[in-house]
Z-matrix of the N, CA and C atoms (Angstrom, degrees):
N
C 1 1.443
C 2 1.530 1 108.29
N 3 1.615 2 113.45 1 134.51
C 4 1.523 3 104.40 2 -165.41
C 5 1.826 4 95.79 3 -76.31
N 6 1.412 5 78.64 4 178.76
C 7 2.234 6 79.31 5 174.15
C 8 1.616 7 101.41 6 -116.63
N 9 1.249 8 96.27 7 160.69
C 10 1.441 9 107.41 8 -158.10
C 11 1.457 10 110.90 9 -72.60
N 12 1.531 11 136.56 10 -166.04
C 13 1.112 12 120.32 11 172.72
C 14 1.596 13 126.39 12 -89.45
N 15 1.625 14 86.89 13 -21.03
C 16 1.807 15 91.87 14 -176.92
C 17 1.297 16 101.30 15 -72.81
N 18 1.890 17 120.93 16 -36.38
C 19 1.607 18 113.42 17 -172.86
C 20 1.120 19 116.88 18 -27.55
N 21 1.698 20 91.15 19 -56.98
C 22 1.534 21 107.52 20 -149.97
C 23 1.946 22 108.33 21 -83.39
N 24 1.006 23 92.86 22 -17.21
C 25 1.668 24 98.54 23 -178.37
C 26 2.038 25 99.81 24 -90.09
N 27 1.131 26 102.73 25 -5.37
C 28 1.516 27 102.76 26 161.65
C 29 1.632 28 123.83 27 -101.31
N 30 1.178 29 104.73 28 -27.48
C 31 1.455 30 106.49 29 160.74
C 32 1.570 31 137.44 30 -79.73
N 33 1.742 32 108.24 31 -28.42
C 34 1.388 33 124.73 32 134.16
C 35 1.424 34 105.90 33 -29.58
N 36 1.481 35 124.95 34 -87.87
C 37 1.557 36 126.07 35 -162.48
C 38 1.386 37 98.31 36 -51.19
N 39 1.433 38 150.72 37 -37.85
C 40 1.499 39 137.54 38 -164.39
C 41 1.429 40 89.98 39 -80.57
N 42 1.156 41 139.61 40 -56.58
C 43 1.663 42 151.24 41 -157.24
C 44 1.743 43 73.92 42 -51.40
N 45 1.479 44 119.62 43 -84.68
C 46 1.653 45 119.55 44 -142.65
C 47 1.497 46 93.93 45 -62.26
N 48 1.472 47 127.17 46 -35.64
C 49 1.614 48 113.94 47 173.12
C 50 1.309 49 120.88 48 -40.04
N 51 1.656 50 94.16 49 -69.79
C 52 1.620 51 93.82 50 172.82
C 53 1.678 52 136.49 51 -44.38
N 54 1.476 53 119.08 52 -46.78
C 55 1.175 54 118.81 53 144.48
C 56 1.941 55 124.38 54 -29.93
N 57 1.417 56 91.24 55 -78.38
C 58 1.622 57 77.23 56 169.59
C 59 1.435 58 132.91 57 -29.31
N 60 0.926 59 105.44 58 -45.77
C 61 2.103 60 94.42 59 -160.23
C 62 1.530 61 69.66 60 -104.53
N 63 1.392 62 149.84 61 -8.41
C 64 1.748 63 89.77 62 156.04
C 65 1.406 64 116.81 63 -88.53
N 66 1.031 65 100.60 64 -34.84
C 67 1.893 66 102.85 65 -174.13
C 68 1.812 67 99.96 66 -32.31
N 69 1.490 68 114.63 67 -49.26
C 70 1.489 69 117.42 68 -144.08
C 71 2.009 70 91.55 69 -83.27
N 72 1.445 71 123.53 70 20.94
C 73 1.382 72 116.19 71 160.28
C 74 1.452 73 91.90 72 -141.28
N 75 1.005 74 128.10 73 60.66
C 76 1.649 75 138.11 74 135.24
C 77 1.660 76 118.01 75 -111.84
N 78 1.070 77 105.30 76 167.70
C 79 1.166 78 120.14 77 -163.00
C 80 1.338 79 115.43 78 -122.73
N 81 1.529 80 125.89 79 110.99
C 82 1.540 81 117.18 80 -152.13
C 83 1.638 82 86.92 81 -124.43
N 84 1.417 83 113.68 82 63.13
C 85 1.517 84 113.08 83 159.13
C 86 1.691 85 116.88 84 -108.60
N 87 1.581 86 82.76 85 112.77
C 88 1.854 87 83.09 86 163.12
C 89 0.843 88 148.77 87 -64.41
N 90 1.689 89 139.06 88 151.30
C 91 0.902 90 131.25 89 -163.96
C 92 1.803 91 118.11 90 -84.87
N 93 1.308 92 112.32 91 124.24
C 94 1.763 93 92.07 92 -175.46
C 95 1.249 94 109.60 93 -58.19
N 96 1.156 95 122.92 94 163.09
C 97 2.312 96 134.46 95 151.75
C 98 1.298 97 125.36 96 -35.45
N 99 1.516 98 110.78 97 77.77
C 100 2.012 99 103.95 98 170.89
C 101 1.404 100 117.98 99 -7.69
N 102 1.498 101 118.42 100 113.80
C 103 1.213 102 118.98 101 157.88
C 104 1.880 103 99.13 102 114.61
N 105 1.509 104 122.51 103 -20.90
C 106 1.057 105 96.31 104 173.84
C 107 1.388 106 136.23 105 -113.94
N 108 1.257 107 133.46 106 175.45
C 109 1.205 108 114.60 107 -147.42
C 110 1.594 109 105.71 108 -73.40
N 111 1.117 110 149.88 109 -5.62
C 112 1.524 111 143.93 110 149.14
C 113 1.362 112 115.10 111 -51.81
N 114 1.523 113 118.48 112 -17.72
C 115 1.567 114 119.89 113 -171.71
C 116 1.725 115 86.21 114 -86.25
N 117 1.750 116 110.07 115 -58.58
C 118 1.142 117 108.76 116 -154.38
C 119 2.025 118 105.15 117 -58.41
N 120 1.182 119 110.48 118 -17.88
C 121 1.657 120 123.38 119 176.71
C 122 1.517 121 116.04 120 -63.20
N 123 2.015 122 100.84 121 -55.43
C 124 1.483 123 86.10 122 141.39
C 125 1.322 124 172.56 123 -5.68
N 126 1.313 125 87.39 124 -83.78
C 127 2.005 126 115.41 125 -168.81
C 128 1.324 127 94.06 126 -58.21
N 129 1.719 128 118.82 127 -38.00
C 130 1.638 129 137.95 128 -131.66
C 131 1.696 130 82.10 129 -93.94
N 132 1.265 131 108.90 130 -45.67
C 133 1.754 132 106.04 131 -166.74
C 134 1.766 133 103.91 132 -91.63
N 135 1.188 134 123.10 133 -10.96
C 136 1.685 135 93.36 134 -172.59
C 137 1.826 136 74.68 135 -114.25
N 138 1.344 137 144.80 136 10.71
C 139 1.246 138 128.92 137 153.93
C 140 1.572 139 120.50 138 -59.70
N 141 2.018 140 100.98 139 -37.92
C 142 1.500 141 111.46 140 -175.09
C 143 2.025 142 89.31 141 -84.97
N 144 0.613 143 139.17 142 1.19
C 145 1.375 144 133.33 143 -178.69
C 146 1.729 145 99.47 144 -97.45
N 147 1.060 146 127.41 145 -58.98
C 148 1.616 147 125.35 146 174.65
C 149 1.713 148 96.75 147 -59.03
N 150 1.172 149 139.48 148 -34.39
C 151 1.614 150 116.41 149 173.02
C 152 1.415 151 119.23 150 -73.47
N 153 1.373 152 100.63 151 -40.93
C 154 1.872 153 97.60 152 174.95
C 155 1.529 154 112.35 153 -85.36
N 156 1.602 155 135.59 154 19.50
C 157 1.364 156 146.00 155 150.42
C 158 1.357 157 113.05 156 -103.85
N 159 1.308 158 132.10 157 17.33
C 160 1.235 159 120.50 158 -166.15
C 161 1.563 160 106.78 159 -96.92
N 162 1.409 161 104.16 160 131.02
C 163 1.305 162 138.68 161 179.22
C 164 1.392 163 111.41 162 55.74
N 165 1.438 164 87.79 163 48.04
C 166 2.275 165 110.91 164 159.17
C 167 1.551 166 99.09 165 -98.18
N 168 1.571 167 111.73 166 147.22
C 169 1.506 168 105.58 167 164.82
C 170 1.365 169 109.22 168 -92.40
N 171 1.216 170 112.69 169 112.05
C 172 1.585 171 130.49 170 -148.32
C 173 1.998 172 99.10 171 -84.53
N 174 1.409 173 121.71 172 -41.97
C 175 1.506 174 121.48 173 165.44
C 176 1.365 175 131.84 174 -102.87
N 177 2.006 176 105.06 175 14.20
C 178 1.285 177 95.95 176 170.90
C 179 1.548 178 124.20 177 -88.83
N 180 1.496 179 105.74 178 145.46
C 181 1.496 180 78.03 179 177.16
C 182 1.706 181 102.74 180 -128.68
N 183 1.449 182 108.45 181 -171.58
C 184 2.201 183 94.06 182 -164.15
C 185 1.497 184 121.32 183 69.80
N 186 1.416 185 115.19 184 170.15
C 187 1.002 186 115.37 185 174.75
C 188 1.413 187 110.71 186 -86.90
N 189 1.146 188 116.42 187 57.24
C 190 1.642 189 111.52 188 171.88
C 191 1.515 190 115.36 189 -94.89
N 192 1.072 191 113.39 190 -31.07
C 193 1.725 192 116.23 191 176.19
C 194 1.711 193 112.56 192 -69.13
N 195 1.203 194 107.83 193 -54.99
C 196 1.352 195 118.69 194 171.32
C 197 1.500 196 131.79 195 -33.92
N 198 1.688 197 91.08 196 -46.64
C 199 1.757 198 113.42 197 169.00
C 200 1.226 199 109.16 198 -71.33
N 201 1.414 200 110.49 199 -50.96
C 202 2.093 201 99.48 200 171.89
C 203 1.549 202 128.51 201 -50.43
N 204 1.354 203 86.92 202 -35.57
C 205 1.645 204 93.59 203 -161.83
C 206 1.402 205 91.45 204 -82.01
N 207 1.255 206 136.08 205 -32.74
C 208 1.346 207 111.04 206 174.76
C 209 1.616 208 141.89 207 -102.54
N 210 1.611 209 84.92 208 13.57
C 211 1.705 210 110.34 209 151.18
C 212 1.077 211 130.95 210 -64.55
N 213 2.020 212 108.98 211 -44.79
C 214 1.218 213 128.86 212 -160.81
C 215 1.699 214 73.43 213 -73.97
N 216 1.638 215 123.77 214 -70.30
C 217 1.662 216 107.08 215 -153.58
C 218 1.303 217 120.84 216 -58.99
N 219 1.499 218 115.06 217 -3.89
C 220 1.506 219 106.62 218 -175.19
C 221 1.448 220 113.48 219 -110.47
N 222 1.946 221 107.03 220 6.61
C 223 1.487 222 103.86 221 164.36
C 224 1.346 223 104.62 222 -104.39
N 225 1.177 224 128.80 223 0.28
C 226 1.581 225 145.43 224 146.51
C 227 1.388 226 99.07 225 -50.77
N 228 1.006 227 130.31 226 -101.02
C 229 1.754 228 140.44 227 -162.02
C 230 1.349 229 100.58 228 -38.75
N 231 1.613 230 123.52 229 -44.44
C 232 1.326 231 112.07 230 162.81
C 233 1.244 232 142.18 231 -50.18
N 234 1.127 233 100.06 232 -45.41
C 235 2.006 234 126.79 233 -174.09
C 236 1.730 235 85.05 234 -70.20
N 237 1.240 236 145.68 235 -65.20
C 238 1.487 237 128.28 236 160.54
C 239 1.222 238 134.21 237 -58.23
N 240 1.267 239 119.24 238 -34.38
C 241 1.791 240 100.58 239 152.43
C 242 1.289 241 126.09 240 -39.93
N 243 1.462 242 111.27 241 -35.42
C 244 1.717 243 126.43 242 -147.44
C 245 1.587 244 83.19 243 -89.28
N 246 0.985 245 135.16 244 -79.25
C 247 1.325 246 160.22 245 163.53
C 248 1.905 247 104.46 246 8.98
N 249 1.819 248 91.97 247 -78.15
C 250 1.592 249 110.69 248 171.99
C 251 1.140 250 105.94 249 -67.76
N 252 1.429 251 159.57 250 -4.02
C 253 1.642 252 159.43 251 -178.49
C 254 1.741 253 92.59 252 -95.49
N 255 1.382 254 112.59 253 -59.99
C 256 1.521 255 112.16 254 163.23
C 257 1.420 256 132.84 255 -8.18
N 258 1.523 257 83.50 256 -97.31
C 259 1.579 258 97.28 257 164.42
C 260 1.066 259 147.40 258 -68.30
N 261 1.839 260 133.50 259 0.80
C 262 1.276 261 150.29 260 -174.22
C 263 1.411 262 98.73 261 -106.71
C-alpha cells in the first residue's frame, strides 16, 4: 500500500531533523597537504594538545566514567583486603 503524502513529507522532516543536530556537533576541518608547512603547524599543535589532554576521558560524557573508576578502585582495595585477611 503506497504511503500518503503527508506520511512521507513527515518522515522527510524527522530524517532532515535528525541530520541536523548531528551534523551541527561534527567537525568539518580539513586536513592540510602532507609535507607542507600548514601540516607541519598542525602535527606541532594537536601533538601539544594530546600532551596537555593526556589521560582525560575526552568522549565521555555523565557520570559514567567516574562510577567505573571508582568501582574498579574499590574492587581493588577489596581484592587486597581479601588477599592480606588470607594470609595472616
Amino acid at each position: 500500500m503506497a504511503k500518503s503524502k503527508k506520511t512521507k513529507q513527515r518522515a522527510h522532516e524527522a530524517r532532515a531533523a535528525r541530520h541536523q543536530s548531528k551534523a551541527s556537533h561534527k567537525s568539518h576541518d580539513h586536513l592540510p597537504k602532507v609535507g607542507t608547512p600548514a601540516d607541519n603547524a598542525y602535527r606541532l599543535r594537536r601533538s601539544r594538545e594530546d600532551l596537555v589532554a593526556f589521560g582525560e576521558f575526552r568522549n565521555s560524557r555523565g557520570p559514567t566514567p567516574v562510577i567505573i573508576a571508582v568501582l574498579v578502585g574499590l574492587l581493588f582495595v577489596l581484592g587486597i583486603l581479601a588477599w592480606v585477611l588470607f594470609f595472616i
